[in-house]
C-alpha positions as a printed Julia matrix, in Angstrom:
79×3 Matrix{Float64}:
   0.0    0.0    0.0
   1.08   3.54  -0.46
   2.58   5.58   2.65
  -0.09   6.65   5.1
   0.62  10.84   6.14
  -1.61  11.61   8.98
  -2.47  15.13   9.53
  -4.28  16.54  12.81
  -6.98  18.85  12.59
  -8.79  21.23  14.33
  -6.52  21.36  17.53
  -7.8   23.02  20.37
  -4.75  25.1   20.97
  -4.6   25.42  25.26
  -6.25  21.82  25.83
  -4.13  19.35  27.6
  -6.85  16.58  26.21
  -5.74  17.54  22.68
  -1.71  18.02  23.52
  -2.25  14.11  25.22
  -4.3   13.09  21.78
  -1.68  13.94  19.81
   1.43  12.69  21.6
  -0.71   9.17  21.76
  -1.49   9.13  18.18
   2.37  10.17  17.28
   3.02   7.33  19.63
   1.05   4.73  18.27
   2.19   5.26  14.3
   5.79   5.46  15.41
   6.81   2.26  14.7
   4.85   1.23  11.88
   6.66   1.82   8.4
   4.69   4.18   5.93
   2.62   5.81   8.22
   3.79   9.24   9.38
   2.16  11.47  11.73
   3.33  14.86  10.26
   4.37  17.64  12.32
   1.88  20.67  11.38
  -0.93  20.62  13.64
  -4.2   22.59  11.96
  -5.76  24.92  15.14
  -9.21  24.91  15.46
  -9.71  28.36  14.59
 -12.47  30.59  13.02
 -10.52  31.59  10.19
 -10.95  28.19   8.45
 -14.85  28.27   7.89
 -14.44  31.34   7.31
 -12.14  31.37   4.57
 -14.13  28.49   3.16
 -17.46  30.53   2.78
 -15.48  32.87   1.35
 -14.03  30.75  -1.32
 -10.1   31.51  -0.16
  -7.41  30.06   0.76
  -7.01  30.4    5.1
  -3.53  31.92   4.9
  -4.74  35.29   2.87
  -8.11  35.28   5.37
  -5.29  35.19   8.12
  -1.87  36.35   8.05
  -1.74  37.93  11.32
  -1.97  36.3   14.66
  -5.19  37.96  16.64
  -4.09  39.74  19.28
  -4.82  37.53  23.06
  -5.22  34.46  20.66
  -2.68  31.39  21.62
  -2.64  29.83  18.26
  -0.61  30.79  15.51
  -2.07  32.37  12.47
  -3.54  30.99   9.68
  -0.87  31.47   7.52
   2.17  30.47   9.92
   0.13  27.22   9.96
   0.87  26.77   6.24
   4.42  27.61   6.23
């Protein structure tokens, strides 16, 4: 079978549930050849439906972090 790239999504970005999710799932997958947990995490942010109603892509929605917010922009995501 072809190699298996896992991405997480919608991260809650100050919940210890979600930070002990992800270390489990990188856990699990970390010994099994072709699957790969990758590294970028996608925050469960507004910007995303928004920037899907609006027909664009996140990162030109978002390029700023909000001021007070924890997670990253939109577009740091994607870099």
């Amino acid at each position: 079978p072809p190699p298996l790239h896992l991405l997480i999504n919608r991260v809650h970005p100050v919940s210890a549930n979600a930070r002990l999710i992800q270390q489990a799932l990188r856990d699990l997958f970390q010994g099994h050849t072709g699957i790969r947990v990758l590294a970028t995490d996608v925050p469960a942010i507004e910007a995303y439906p928004r920037a899907a109603t609006r027909g664009l892509p996140v990162h030109r929605v978002e390029y700023r972090q909000p001021v007070g917010r924890v997670a990253p922009a939109a577009l740091a995501t994607m870099r």
